[in-house]
Backbone as a printed PyTorch tensor [residue, N CA C, xyz], in Angstrom:
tensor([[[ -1.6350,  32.4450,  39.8390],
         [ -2.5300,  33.2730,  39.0260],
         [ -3.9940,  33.1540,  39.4640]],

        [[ -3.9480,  31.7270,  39.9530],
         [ -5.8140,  31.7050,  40.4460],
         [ -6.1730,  31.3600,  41.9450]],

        [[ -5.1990,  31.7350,  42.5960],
         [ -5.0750,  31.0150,  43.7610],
         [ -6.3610,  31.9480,  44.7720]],

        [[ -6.4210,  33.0970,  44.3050],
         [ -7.8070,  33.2740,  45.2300],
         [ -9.0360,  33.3190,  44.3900]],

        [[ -8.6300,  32.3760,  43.3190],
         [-10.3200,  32.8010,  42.7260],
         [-11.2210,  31.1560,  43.2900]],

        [[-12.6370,  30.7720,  43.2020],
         [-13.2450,  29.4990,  43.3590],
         [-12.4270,  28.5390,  42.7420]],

        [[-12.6440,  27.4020,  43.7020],
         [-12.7170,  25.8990,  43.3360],
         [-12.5090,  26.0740,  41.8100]],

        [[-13.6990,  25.9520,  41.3820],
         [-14.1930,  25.4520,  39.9920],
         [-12.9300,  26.4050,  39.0870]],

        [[-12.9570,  27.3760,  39.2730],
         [-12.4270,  28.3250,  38.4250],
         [-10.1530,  27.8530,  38.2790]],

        [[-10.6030,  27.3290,  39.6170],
         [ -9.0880,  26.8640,  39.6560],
         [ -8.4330,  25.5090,  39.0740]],

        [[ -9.5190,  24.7060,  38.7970],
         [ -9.7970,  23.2430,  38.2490],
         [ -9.6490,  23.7560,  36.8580]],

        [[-10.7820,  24.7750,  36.5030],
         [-10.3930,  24.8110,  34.6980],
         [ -9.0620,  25.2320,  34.4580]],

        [[ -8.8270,  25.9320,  34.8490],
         [ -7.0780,  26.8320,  35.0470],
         [ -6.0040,  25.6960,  35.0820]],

        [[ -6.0030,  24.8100,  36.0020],
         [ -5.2140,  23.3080,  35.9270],
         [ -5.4970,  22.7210,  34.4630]],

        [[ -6.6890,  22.3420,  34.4010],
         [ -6.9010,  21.1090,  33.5630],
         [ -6.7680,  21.4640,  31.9540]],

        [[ -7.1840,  22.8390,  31.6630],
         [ -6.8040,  23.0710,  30.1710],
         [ -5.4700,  23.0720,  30.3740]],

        [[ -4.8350,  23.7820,  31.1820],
         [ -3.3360,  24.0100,  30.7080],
         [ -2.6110,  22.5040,  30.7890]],

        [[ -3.1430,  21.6730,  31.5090],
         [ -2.4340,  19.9500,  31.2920],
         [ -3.3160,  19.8860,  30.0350]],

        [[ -4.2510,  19.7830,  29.3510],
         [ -4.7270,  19.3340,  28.3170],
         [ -3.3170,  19.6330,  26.9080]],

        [[ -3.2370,  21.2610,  27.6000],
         [ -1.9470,  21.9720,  26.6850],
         [ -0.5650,  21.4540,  26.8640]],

        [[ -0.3440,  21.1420,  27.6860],
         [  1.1980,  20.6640,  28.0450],
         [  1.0690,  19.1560,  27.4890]],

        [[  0.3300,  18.0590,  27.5000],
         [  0.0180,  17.0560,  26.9920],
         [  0.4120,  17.3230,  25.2630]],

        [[  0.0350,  18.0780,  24.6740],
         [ -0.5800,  18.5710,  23.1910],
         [  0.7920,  18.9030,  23.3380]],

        [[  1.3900,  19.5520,  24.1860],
         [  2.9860,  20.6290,  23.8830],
         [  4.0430,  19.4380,  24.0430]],

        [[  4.0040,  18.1880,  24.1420],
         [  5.3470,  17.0970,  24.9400],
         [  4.4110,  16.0310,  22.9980]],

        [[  3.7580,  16.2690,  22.6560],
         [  3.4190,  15.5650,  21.7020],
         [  4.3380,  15.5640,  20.2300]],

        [[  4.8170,  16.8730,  20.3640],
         [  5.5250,  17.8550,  19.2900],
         [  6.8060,  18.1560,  19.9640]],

        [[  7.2310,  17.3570,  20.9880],
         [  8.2000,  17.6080,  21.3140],
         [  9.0220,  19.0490,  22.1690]],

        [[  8.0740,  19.3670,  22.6300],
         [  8.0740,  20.9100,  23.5380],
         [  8.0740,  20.3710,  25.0460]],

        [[  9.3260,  20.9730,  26.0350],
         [  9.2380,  20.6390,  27.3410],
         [  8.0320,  20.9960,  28.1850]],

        [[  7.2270,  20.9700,  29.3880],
         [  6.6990,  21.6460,  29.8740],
         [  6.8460,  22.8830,  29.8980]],

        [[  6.1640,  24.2540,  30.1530],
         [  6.1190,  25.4460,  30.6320],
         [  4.9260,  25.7100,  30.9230]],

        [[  4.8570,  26.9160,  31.8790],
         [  4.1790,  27.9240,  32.2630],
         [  3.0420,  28.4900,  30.9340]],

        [[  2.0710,  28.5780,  31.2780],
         [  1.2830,  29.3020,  30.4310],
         [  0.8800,  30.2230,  31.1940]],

        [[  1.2660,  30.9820,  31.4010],
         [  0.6130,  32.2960,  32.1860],
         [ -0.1640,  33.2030,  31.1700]],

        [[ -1.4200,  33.5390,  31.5740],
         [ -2.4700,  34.8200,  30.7090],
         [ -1.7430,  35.9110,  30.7100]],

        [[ -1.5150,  36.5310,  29.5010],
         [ -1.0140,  37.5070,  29.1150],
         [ -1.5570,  38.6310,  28.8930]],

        [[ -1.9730,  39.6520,  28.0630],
         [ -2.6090,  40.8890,  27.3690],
         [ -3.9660,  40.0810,  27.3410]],

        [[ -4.9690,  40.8360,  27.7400],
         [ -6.4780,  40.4710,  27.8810],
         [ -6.4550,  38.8970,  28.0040]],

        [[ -5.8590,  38.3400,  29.0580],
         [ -5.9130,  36.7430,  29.2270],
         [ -5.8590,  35.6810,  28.3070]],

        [[ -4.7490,  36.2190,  27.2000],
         [ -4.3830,  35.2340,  26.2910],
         [ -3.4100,  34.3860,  26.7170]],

        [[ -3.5120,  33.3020,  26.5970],
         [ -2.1710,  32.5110,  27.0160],
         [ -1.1150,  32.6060,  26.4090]],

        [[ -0.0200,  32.9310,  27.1870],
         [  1.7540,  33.2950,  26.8340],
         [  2.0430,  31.6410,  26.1150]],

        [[  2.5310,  31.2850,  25.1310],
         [  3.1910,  30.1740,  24.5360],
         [  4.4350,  30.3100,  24.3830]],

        [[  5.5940,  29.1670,  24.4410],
         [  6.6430,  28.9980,  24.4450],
         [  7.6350,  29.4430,  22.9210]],

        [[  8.3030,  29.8810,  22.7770],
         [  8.6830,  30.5050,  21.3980],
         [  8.8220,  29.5120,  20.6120]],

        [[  7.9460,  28.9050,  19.1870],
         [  8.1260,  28.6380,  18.4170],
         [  7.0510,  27.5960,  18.2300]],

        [[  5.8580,  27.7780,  19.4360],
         [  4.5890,  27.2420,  19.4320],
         [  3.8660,  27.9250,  19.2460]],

        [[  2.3260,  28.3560,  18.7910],
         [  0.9330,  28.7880,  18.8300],
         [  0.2360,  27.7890,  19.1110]],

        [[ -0.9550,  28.2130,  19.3770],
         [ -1.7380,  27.4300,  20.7740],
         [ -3.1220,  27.9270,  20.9290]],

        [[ -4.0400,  27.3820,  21.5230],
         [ -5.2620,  27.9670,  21.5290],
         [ -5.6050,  27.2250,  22.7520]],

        [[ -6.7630,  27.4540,  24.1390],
         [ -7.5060,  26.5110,  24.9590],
         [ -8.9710,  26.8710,  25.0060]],

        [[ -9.4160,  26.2040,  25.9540],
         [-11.0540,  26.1930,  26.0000],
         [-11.9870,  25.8130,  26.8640]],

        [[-12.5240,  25.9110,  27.6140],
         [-13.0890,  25.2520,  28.4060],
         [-14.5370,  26.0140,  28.8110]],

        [[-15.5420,  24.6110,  28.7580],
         [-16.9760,  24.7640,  29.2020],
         [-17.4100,  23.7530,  30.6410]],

        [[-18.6710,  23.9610,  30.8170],
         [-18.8200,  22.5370,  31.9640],
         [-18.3140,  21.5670,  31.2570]],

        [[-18.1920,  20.3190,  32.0600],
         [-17.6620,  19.2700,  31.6300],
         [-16.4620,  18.8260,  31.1250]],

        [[-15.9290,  19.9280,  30.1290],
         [-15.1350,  19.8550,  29.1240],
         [-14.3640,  21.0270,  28.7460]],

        [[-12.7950,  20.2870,  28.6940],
         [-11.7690,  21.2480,  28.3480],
         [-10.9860,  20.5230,  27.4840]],

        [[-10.0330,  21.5640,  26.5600],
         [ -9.2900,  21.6270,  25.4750],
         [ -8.3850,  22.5740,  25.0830]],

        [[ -7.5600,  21.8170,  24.3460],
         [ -6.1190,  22.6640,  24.0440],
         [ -5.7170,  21.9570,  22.4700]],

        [[ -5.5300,  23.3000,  21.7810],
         [ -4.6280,  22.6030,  20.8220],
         [ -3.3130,  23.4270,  20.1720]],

        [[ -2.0780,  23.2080,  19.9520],
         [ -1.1220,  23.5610,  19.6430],
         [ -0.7190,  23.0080,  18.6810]],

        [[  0.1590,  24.1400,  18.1350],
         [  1.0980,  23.7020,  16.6120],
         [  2.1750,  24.5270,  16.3440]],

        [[  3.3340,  24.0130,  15.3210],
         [  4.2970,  24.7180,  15.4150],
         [  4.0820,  26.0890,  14.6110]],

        [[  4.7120,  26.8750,  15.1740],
         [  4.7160,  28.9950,  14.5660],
         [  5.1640,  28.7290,  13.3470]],

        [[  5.8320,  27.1430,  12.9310],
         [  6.4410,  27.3620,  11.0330],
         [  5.6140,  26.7440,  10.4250]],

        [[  4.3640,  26.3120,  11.0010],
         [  3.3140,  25.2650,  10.3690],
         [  1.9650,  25.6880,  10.1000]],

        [[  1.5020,  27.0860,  11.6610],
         [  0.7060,  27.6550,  11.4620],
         [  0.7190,  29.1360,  12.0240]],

        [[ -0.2220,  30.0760,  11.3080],
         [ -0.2830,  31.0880,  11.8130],
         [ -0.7620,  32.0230,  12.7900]],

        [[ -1.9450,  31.3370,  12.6270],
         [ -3.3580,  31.3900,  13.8530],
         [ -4.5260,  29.9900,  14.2550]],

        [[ -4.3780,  30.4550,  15.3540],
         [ -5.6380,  29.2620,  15.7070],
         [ -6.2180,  30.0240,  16.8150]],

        [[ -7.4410,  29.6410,  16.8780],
         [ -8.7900,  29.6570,  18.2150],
         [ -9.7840,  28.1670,  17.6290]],

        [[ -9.9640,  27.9090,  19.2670],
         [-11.2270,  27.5860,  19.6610],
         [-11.9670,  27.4840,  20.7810]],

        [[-12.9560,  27.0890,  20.4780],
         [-14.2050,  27.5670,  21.5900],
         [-15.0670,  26.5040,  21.9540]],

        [[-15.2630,  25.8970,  23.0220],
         [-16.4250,  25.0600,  23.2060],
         [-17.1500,  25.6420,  23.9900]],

        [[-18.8060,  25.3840,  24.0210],
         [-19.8120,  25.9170,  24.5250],
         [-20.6510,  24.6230,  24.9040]],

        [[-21.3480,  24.7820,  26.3590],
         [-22.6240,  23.5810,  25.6820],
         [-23.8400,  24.2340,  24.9270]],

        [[-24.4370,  23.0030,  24.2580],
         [-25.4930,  23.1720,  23.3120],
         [-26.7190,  23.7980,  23.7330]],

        [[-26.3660,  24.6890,  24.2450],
         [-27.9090,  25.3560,  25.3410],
         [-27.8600,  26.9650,  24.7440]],

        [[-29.3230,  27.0750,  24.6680],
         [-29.3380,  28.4520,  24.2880],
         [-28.9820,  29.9960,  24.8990]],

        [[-28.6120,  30.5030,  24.9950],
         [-28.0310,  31.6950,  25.4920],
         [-28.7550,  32.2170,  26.5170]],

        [[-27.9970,  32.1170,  27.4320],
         [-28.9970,  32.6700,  28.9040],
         [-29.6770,  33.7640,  28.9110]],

        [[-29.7510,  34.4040,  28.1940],
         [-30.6090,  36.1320,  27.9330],
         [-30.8610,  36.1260,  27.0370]],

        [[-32.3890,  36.2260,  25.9700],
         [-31.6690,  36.4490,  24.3860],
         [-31.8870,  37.7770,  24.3230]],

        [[-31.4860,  39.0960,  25.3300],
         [-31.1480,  40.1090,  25.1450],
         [-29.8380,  40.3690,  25.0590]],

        [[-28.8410,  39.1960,  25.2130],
         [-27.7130,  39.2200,  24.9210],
         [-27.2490,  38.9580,  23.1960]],

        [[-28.4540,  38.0260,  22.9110],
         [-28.2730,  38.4790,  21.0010],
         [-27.8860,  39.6650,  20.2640]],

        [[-28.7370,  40.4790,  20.6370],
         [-28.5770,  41.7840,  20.1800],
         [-27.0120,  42.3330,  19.9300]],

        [[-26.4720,  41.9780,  21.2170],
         [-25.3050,  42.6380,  21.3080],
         [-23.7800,  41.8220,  20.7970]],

        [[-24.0380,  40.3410,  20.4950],
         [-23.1740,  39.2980,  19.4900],
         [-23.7540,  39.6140,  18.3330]],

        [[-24.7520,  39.7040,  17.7730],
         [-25.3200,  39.3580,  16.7080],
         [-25.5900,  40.5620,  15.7910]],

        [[-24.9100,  40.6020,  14.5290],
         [-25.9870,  41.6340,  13.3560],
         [-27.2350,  41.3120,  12.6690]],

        [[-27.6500,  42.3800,  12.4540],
         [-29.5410,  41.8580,  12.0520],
         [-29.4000,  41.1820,  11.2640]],

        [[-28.6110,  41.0590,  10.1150],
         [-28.4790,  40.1650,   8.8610],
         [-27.5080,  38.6190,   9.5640]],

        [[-27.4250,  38.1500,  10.7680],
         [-26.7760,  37.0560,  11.3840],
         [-28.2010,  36.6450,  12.3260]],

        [[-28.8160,  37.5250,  12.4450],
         [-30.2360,  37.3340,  13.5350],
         [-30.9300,  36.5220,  12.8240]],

        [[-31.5990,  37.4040,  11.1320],
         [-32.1610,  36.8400,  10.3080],
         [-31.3740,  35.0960,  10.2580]],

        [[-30.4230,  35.3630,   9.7680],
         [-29.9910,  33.7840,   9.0750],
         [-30.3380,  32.5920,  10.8740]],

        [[-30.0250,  33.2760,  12.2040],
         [-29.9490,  32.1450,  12.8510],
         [-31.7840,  31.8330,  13.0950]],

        [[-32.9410,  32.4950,  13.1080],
         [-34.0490,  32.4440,  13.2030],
         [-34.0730,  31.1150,  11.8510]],

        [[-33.5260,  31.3530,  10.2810],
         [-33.8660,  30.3430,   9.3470],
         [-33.2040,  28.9230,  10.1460]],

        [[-32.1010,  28.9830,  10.3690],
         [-31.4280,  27.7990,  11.0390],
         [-32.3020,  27.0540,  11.8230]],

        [[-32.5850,  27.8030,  12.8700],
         [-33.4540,  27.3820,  13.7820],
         [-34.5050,  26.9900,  13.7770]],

        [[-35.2750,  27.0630,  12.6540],
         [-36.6660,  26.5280,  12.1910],
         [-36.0340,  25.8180,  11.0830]],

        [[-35.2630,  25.5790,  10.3400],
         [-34.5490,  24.0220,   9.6730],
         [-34.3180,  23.2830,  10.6400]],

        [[-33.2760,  23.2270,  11.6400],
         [-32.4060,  22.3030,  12.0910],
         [-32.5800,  22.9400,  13.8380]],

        [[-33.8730,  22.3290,  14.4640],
         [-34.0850,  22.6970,  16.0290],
         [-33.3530,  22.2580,  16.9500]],

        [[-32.6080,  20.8320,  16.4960],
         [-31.5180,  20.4690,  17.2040],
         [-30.3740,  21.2150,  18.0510]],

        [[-30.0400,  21.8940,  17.0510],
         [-28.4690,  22.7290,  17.7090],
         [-29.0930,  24.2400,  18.2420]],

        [[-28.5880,  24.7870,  19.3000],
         [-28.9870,  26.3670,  19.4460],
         [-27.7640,  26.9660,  18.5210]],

        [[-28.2370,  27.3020,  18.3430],
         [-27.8470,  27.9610,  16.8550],
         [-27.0720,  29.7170,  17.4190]],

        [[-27.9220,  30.1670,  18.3450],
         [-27.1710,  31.6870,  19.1300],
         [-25.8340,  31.4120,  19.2250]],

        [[-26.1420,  30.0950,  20.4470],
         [-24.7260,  29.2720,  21.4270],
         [-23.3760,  29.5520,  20.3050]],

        [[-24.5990,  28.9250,  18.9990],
         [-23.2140,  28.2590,  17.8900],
         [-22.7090,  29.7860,  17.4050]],

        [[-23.2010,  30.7670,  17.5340],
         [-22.2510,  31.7340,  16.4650],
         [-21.7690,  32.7240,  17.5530]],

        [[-22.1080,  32.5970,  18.6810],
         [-21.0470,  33.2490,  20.0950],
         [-19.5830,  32.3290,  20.0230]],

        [[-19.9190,  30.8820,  19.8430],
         [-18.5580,  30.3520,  19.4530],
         [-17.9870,  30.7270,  18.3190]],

        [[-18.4070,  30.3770,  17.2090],
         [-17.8520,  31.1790,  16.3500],
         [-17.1910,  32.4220,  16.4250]],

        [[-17.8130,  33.1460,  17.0870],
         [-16.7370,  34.8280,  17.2540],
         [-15.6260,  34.5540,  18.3750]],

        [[-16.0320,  33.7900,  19.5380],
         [-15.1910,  33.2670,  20.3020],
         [-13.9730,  32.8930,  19.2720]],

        [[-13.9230,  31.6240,  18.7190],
         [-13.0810,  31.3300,  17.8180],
         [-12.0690,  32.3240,  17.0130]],

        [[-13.1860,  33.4340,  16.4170],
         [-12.4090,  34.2710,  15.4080],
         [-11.8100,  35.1020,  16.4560]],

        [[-12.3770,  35.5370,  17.6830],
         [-11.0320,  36.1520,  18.6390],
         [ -9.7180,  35.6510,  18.8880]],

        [[ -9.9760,  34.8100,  19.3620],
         [ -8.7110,  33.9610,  19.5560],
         [ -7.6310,  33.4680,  18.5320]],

        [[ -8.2990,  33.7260,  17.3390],
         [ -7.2330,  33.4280,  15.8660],
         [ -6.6780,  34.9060,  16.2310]],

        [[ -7.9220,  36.1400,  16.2970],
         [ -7.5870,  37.6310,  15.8230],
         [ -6.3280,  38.0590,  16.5950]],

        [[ -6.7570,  37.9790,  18.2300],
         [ -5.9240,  38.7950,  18.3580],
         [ -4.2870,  39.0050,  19.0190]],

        [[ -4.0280,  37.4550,  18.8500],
         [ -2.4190,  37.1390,  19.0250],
         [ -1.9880,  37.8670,  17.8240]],

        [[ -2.5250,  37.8590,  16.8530],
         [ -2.2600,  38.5350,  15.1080],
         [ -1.9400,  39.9430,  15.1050]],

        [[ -3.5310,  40.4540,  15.4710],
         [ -3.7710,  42.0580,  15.6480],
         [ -3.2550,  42.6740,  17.0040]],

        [[ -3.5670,  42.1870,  17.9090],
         [ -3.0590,  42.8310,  19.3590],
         [ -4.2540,  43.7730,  19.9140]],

        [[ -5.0150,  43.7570,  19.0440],
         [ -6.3500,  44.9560,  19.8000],
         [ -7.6990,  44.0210,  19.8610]],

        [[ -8.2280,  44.3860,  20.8150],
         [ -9.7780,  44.2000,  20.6420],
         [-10.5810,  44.2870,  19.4430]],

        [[-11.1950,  42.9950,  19.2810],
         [-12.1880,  43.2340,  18.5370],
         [-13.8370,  42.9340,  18.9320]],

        [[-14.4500,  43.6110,  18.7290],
         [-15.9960,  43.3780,  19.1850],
         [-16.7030,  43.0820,  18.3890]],

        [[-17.8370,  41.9400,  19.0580],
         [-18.9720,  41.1700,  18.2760],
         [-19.2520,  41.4470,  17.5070]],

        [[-19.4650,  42.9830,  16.9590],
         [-20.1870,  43.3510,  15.9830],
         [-19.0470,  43.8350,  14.7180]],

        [[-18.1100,  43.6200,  15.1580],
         [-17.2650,  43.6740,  13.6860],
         [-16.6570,  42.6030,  12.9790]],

        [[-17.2390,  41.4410,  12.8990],
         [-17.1390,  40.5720,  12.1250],
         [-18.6120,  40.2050,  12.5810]],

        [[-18.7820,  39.4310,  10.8560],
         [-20.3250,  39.0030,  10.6540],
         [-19.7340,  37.7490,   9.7960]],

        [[-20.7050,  36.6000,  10.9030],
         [-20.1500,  35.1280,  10.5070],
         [-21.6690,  34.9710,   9.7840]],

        [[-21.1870,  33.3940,   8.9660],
         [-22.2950,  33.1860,   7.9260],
         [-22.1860,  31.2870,   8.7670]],

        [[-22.7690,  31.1080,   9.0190],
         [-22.6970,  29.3250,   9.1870],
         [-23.5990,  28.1640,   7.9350]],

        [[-22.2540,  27.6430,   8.1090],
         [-22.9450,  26.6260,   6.7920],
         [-23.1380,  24.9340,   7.5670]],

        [[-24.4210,  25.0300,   7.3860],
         [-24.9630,  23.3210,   8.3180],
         [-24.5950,  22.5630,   7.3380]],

        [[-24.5310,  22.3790,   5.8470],
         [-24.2350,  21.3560,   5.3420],
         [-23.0290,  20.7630,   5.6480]],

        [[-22.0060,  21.8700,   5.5450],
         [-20.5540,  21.1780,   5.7730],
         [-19.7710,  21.0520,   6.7540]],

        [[-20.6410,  21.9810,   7.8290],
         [-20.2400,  22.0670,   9.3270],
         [-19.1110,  23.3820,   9.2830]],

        [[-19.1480,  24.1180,   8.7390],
         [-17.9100,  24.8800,   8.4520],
         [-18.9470,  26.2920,   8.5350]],

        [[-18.0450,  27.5180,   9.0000],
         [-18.2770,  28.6670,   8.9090],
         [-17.3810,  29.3760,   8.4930]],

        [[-17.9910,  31.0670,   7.5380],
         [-16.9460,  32.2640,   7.6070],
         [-17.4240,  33.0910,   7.7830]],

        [[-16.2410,  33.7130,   8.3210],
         [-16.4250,  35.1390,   9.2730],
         [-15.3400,  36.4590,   8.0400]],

        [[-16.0010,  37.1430,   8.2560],
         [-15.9830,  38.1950,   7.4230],
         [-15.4290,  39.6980,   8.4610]],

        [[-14.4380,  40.0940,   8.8230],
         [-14.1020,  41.1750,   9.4120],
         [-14.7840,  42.4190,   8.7520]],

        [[-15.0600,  43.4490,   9.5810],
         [-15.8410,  44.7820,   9.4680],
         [-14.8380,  45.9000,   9.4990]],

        [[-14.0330,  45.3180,  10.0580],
         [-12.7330,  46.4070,  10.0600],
         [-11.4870,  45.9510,   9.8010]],

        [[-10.5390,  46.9750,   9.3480],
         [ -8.8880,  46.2430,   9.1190],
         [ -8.2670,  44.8430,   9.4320]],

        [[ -7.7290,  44.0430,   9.0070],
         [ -7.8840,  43.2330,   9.4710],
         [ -6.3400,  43.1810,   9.6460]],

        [[ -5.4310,  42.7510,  10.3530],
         [ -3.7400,  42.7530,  10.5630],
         [ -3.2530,  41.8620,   9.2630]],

        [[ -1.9870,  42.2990,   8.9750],
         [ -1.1670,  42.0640,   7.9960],
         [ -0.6230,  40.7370,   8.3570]],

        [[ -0.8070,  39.6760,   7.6630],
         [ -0.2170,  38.4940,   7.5570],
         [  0.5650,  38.2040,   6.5520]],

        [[  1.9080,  37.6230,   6.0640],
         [  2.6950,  37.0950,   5.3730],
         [  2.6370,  38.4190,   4.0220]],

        [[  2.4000,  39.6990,   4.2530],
         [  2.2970,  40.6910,   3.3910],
         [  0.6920,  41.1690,   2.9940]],

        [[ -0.1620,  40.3390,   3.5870],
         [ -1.4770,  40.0290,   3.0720],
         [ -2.4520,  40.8500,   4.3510]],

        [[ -3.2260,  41.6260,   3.9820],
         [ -4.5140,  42.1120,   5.2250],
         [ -5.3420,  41.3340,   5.3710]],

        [[ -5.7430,  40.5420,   6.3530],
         [ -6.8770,  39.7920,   6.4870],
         [ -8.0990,  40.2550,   6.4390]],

        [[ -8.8140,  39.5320,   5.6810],
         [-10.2330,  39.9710,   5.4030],
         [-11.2370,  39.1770,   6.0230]],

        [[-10.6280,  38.0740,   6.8600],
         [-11.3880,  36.9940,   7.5360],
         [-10.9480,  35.7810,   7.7280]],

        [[-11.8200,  34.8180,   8.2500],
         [-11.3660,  33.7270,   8.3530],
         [-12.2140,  32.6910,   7.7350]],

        [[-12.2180,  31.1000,   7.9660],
         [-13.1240,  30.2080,   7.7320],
         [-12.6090,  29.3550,   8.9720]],

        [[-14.2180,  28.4370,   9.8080],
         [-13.6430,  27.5860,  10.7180],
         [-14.5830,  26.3600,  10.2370]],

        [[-14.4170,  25.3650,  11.1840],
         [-15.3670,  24.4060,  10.9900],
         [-15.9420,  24.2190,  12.7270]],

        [[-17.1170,  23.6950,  12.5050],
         [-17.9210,  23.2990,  13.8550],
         [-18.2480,  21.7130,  13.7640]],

        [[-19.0030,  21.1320,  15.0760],
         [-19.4330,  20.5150,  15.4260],
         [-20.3380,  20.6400,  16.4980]],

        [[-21.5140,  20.0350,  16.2560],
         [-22.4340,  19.8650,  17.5860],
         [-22.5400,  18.0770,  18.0180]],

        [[-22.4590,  17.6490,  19.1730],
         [-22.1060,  16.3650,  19.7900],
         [-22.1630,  16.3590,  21.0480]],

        [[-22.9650,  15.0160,  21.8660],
         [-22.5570,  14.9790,  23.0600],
         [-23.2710,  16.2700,  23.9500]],

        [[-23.9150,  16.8770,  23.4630],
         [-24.2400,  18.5590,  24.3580],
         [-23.4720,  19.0070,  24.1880]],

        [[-22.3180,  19.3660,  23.3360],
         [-21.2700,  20.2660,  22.6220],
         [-21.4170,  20.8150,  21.5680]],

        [[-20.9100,  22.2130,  21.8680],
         [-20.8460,  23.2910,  20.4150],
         [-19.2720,  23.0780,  20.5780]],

        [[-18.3070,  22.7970,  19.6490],
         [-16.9680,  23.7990,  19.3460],
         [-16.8130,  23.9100,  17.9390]],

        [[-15.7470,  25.1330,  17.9890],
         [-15.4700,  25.6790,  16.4310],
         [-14.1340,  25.6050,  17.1410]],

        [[-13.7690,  25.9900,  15.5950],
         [-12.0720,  25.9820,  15.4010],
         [-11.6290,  26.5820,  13.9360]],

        [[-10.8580,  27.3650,  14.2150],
         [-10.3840,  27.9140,  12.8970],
         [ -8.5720,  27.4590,  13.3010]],

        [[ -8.0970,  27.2720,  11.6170],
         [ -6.5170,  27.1630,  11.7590],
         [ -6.0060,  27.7430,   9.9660]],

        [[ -5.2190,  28.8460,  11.2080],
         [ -5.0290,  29.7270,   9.4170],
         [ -3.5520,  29.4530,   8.9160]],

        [[ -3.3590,  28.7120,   8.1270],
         [ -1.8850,  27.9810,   7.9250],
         [ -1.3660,  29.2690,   6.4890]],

        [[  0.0300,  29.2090,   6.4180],
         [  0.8310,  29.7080,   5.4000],
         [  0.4470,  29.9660,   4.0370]],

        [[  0.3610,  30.7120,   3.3310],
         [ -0.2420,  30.6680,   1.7320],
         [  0.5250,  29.1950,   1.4960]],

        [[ -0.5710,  28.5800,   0.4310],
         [  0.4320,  27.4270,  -0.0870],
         [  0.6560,  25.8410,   0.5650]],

        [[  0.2850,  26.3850,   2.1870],
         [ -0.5780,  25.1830,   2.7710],
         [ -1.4290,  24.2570,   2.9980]],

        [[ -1.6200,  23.2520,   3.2390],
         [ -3.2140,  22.6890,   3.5830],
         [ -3.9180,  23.4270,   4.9030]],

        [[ -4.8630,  23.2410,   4.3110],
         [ -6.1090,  24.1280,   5.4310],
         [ -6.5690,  25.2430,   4.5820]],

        [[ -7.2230,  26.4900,   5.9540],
         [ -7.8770,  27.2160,   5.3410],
         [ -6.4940,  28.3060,   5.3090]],

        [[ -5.9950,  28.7500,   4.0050],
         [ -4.9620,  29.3870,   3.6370],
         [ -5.3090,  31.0450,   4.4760]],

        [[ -4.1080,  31.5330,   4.1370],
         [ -4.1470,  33.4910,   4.6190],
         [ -5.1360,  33.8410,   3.4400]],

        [[ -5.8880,  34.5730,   3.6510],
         [ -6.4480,  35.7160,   2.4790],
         [ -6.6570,  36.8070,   2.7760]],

        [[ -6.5910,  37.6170,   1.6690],
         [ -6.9570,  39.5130,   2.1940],
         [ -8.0660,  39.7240,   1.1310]],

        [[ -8.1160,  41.0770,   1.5870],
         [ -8.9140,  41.6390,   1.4700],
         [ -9.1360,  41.6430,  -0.3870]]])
């Protein structure tokens, strides 16, 4: 799959997917193939869901069983501010602009952009093993909460039918550490621990 792309590009391609196969022999799943599927989602073995990740430095995988959970993404970023901030514009709604400008003059520590590109990162990767279509930056509008380290994201459009239920969004949690941003959302069964299904 990566055999003519760079070095580097072929190292992340190895090393998340051992991060994943590690995570997959934990739960009792043989090795397999993860081959990128529909817009380069990774194919999982029937009766796993799965999420990976990878920034400089650092890669990640996490898996769980399809009867335990429903969706997962995550995203790591490093803690550096967004190489263009003409690229804001185009992640970000004015009412997400506003809130990361307050962030950012509270808490100068974290780049705060970095943190809510992960965040949507995240809510893709829950979305669209679920939905099957694209969704773009600007149709979900995340809210980040520094006290508890946790965010929600709020879909702008339909959201796919879960367990009878339309999703109306998600909730994840973050961390900043080390020169690391990651989020993670895990949307478990009505009736579960975690952050449950909800609709609209």
């Amino acid at each position: 799959m990566v055999a003519q792309a760079v070095e580097s590009r072929r190292r992340e391609f190895a090393t998340v997917r051992s991060c994943a196969r590690i995570a997959m022999g934990r739960l009792g799943f043989a090795p397999a193939p993860l081959l990128p599927g529909l817009r380069g989602a990774p194919g999982w073995p029937d009766g796993l869901i799965g999420t990976m990740t990878h920034c400089t430095g650092y890669r990640a995988a996490a898996v769980g069983r399809a009867t335990e959970l429903l969706g997962i993404g995550m995203d790591a970023e490093r803690n550096e501010p967004l190489p263009d901030p003409g690229i804001l514009r185009h992640i970000a709604l004015p009412e997400e602009q506003e809130q990361l400008a307050l962030l950012a003059s509270e808490h100068p520590g974290v780049c705060w952009d970095r943190l809510l590109f992960s965040a949507k990162e995240s809510v893709y990767k829950t979305w669209f093993p679920l939905a099957r279509v694209f969704l773009d930056f600007m149709e979900c509008r995340v809210t980040l909460h520094p006290r508890t380290g946790t965010f929600s994201a709020h879909l702008l459009v339909p959201g796919p039918v879960v367990e009878g239920v339309r999703l109306s969004g998600f909730t994840g949690h973050w961390a900043v550490r080390n020169g690391l941003i990651l989020t993670a959302i895990a949307l478990t069964p009505s009736g579960s621990a975690g952050d449950r299904v909800r609709g609209a």
